[in-house]
N, C-alpha and C positions, 0 to 999 in steps of 0.2 A: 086638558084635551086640546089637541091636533087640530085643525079646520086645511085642508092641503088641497090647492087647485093645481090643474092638471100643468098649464103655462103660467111663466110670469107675465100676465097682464096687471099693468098698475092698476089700473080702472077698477078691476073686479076686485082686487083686496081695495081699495078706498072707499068702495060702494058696502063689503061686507062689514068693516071695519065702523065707518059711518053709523050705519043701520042697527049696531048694535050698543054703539056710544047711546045715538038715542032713544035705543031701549033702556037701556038703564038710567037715562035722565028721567024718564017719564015715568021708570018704576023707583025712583029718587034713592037708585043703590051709588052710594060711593064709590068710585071706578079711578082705577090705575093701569094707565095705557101706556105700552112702551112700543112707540112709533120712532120708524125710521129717523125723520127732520119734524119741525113743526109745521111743514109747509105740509104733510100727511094730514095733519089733525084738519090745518083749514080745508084741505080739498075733502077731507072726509065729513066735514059738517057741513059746507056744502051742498054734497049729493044729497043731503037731508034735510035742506032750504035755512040752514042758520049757519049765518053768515058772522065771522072769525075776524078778526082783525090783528098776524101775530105780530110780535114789535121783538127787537133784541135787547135785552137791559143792559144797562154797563158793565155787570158781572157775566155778560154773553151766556146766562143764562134767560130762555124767553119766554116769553108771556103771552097769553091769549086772553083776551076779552068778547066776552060772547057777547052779542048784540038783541038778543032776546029777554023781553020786561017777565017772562016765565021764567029765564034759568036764571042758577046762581051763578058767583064769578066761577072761572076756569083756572085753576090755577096749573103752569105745564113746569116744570123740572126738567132740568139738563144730566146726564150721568149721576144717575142712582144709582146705588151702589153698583159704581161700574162698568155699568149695562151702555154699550153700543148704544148711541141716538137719544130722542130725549122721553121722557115720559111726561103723562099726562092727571092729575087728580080731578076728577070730575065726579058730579052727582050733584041729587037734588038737599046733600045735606053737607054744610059747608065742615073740609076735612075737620079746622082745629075740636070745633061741635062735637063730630063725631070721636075726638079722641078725649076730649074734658068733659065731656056727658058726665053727669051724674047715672044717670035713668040708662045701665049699658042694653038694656033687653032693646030697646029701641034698635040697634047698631043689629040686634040677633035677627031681630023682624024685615029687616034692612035684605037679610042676606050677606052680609060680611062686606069686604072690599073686593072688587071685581078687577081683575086682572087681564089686559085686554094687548095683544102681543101680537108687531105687522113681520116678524122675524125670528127666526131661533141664533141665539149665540154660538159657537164655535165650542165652547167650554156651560158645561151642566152647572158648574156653580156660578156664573153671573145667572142663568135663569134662574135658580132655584132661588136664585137671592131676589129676584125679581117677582119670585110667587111668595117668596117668606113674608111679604109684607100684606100680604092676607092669609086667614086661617091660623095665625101664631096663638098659642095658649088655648087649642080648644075653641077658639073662636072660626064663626061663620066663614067663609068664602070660596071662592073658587078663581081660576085661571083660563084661558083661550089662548090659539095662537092664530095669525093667518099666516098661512106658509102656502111655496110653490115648487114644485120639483126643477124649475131652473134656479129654485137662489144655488146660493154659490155654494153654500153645505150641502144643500142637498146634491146639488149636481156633479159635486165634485168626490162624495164620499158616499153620498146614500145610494143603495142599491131601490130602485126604480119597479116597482109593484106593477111591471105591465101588464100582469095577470087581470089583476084591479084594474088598473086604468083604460086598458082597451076597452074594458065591458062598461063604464062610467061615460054617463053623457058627458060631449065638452065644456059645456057651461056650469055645470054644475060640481059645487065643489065634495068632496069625500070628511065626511066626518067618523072617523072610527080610530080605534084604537091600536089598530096596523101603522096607522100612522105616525102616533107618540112612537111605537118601537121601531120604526126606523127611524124615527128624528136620533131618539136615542144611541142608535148603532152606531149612524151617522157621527155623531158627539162623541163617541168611543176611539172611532178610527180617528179623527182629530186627535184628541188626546193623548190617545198612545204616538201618534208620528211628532207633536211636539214632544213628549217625552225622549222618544227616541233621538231627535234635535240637539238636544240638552243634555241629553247621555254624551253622543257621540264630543258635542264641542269639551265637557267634562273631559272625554279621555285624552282630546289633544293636549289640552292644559294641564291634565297632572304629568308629562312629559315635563314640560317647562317649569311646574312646580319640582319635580326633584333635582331636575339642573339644579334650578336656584337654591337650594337647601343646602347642595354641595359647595357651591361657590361663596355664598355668603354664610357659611359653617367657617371657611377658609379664611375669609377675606373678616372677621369676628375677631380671629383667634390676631389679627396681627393689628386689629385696631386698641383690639383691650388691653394688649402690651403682656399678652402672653408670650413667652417664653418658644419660638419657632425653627427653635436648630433641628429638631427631628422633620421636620416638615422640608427643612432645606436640603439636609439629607439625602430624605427619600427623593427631591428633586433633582438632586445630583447623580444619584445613583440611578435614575429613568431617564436622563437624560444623556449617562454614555451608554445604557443599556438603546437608548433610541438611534446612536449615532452608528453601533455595531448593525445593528437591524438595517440599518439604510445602506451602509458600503460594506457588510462581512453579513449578506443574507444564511440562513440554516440553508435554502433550498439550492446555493451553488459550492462550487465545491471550489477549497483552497484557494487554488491557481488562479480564479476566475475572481477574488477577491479585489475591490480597488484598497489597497493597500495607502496608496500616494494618496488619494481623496481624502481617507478618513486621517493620515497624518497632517496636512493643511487645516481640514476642518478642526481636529484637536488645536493647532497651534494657533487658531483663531480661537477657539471657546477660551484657552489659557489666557490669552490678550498681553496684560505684559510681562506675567510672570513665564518665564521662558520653557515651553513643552521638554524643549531637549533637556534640560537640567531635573527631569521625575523621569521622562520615559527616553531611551536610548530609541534613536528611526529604526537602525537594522533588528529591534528585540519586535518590532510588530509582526512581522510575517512568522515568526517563529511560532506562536503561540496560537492555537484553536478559540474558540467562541469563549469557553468557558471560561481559561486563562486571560483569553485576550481581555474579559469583563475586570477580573479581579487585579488584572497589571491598573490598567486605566482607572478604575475605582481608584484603589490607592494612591497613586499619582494625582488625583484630582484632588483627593482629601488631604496631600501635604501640602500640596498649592494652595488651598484655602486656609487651612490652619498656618502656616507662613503670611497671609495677608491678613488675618486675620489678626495677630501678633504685632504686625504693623500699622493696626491700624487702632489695636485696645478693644478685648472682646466687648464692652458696652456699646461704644461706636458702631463697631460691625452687629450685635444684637438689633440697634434701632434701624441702621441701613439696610437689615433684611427685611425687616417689617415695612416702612416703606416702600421698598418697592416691588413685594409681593402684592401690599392693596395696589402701587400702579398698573403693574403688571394685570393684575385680574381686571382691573375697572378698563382699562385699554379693548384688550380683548373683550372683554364679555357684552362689551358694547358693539363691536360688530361683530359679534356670534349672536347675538339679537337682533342683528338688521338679517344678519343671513335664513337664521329661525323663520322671521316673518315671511320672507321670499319663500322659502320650500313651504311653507303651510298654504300658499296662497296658489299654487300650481300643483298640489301635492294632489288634489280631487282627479286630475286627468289618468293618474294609475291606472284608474277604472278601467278606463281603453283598451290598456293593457290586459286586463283579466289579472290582474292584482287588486289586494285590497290597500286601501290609501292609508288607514290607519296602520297598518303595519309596516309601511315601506315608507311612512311617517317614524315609527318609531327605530324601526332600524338606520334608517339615515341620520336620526337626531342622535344617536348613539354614536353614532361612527364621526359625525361634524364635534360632539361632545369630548369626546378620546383628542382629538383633534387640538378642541382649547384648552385641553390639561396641558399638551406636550407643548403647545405654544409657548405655555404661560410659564411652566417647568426650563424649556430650554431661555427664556429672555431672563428668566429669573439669574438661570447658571452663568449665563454669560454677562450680565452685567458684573452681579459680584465678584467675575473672576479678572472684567477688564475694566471694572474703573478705577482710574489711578486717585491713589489717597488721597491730594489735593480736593479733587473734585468732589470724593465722598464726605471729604468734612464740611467742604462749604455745602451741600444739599441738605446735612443731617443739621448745620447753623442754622439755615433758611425754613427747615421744619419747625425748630423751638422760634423763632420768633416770629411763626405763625400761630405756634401754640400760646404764645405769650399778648399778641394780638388780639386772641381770640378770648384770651380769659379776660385781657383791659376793658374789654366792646361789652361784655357781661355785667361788667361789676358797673360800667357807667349806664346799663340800663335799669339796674337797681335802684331801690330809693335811695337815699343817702341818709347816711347813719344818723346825723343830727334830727332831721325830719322823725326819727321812729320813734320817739317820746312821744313827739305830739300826736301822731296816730294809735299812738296806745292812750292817749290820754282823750280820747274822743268816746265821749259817753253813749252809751249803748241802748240802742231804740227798744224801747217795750213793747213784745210780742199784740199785737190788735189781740183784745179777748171779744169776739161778735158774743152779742146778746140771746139773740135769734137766732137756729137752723137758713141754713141759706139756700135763696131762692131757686131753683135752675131757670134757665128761658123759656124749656117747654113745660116747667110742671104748672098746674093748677095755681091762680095766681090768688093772694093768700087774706084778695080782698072780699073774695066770696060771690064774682061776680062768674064764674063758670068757664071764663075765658083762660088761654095760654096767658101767663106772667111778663112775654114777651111783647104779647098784642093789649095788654091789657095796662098796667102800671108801671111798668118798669123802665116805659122814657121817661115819666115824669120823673123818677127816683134816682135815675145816671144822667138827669138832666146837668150841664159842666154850667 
């Protein structure tokens, strides 16, 4: 049950809240209050003439000591199970009692544990966890909350009962069951907007999760010393398929082609193996899109297979794999800085009357095509312009970093002669306990009715 004042005055929930702590002292029910701070509890005992004194323990969890030769201790709790601010165990029956009772009808006659609530949570399962710890198993209790139509739940998400509250004097607060359903409602529309929160961040990130699937699927295959000629291939072949695209467009016509462009840029991707000895200059304007692909394909692939010859297809197998993982790790590192920039301005589409998730996803598609052909064209042109010298001293400098890396391993190992004596190290015999073992909170096994924790069991782990 709901208890809902019309404004948030502090005063009038500390004075309700108060007034019903010490009703339940006086009727000695057991009571679990989940107040704002502990400085709630003292101004609420207070207005009731008993006087609090809270202190902070060194587990910053706090304490309250009543000051009345009538009541028992106050014991308050910090985040129970999870619950916003601290809570409170109070009554005229000290809690461990009431849980190691023998005699449980006592705890029936009691009325259960009283649940005493200056706020509602944003989310139904911390209160509910907050009420579970009265009424569990068939057992007595109940729940209260004091709430105000300015907390921030309600004001922010519950719809406002003005029908009700106009007709409601102002002082006085509403107790009905209109209440609990709109608390309730209120807890819904929360719910579902962080859902929705956690949806949306979900969909930018499986974006970046299949990038990475494709790149490190790629960057796998050349660590594990799989075999990557097909893979260089198809890079060679999208990469004069990309150079036609760029100076021999489909959308202009013959004449209008830069012919001279694309023959410098080929005779740079060649590097030193010399363009004019595959492809003749005056055979390029002769030939359309299609031909033009298939002259230049083939031209590309006797230049490689010729340097490849000269350099022992083993050597050129491991210099491909190389510097495909350079190549990806290079780039994909700043196509991850670029990533983070567009997701972090991507929101303002809105403006636009676009939606952000999609003009997310289309961009990262288009930046993505982007690091393929990067990574495709630095691939093609190294292979095809570094002179053999240089590729055998990087592919020496590999092995004896792999050689380095295996020395650094084996000297972290133990050493061989030591592994006698560590097999020859006798083997400790399993503890067999005599006795069931104790827990801290169960009934302690000397029969005296108390927790095992409060009762024997410093003497027993006494060091």
């Amino acid at each position: 049950m709901g208890i809902l004042f019309r404004h948030a005055q502090e005063a009038e929930r500390i004075s309700a809240s108060g007034e019903e702590v010490l009703a339940e002292i006086v009727r000695q029910v057991p009571e679990l209050a989940g107040l704002l701070t502990g400085r709630w509890l003292s101004e609420a005992l207070k207005v009731v003439n008993i006087r609090g004194n809270p202190a902070l323990a060194e587990d910053l969890s706090a304490s309250l000591q009543v000051r009345a030769a009538d009541l028992p201790e106050l014991l308050l709790e910090s985040g129970v199970a999870g619950q916003e601010g601290d809570h409170v165990v109070v009554g005229g029956v000290r809690s461990e009692d009431v849980v190691a009772s023998a005699d449980q009808q006592m705890v029936k006659r009691l009325g259960g544990l009283h649940i005493l609530g200056t706020e509602r949570h944003e989310s139904r399962r911390i209160d509910n966890q907050l009420r579970g710890r009265s009424g569990r198993q068939g057992d007595p209790g109940e729940s209260r909350f004091y709430l105000s139509l300015e907390d921030e739940l309600m004001r922010l998400f519950g719809a406002r009962p003005k029908f009700l509250m106009d007709r409601w004097p102002e002082d006085e607060p509403v107790e009905a069951r209109i209440v609990t359903k709109s608390i309730e409602r209120a807890q819904k529309k929360v719910e579902l907007n962080n859902f929705e929160m956690r949806k949306n961040v979900l969909q930018y990130d499986d974006v970046m999760n299949i990038q990475r699937e494709v790149i490190y699927g790629e960057r796998r295959k050349a660590l594990t010393g799989e075999n990557i000629r097909d893979t260089i291939e198809d890079m060679q072949e999208k990469t004069v398929e990309a150079y036609i695209d760029r100076y021999c467009p489909a959308a202009l016509e013959r004449n209008d082609w830069e012919i001279e462009r694309l023959y410098h840029a080929l005779k740079h991707l060649f590097g030193v193996s010399s363009f004019d000895d595959y492809v003749a200059r005056d055979e390029l304007p002769n030939h359309g899109r299609a031909d033009l692909r298939d002259l230049l394909l083939d031209a590309f692939r006797r230049a490689y297979a010729d340097r490849e010859e000269r350099l022992t297809p083993d050597l050129m197998r491991e210099l491909e794999r190389w510097r495909v993982c350079e190549a990806i790790d290079d780039h994909w590192m700043q196509h991850l800085a670029e990533m983070d920039y567009l997701r972090e301005g991507i929101g303002l589409r809105a403006y636009g009357q676009r939606e952000p998730l999609l003009e997310y996803k289309r961009e990262a598609f288009e930046m993505f095509q982007s690091l393929l052909d990067a990574i495709r064209t630095d691939v093609a042109e190294f292979l095809m312009s570094v002179p053999p010298e240089f590729a055998e001293t990087v592919i020496w400098q590999r092995r004896q970093q792999r050689v380095r890396a295996i020395q650094m391993r084996r000297v972290m190992l133990v050493d061989e002669p030591d592994a006698p004596e560590a097999a020859a190290v006798p083997q400790v015999e399993t503890f067999q306990r005599a006795l069931d073992k104790v827990g801290r909170n169960d009934p302690c096994p000397c029969g005296s009715g108390r927790k095992y924790k409060r009762c024997c069991y410093a003497t027993e782990h006494a060091v």
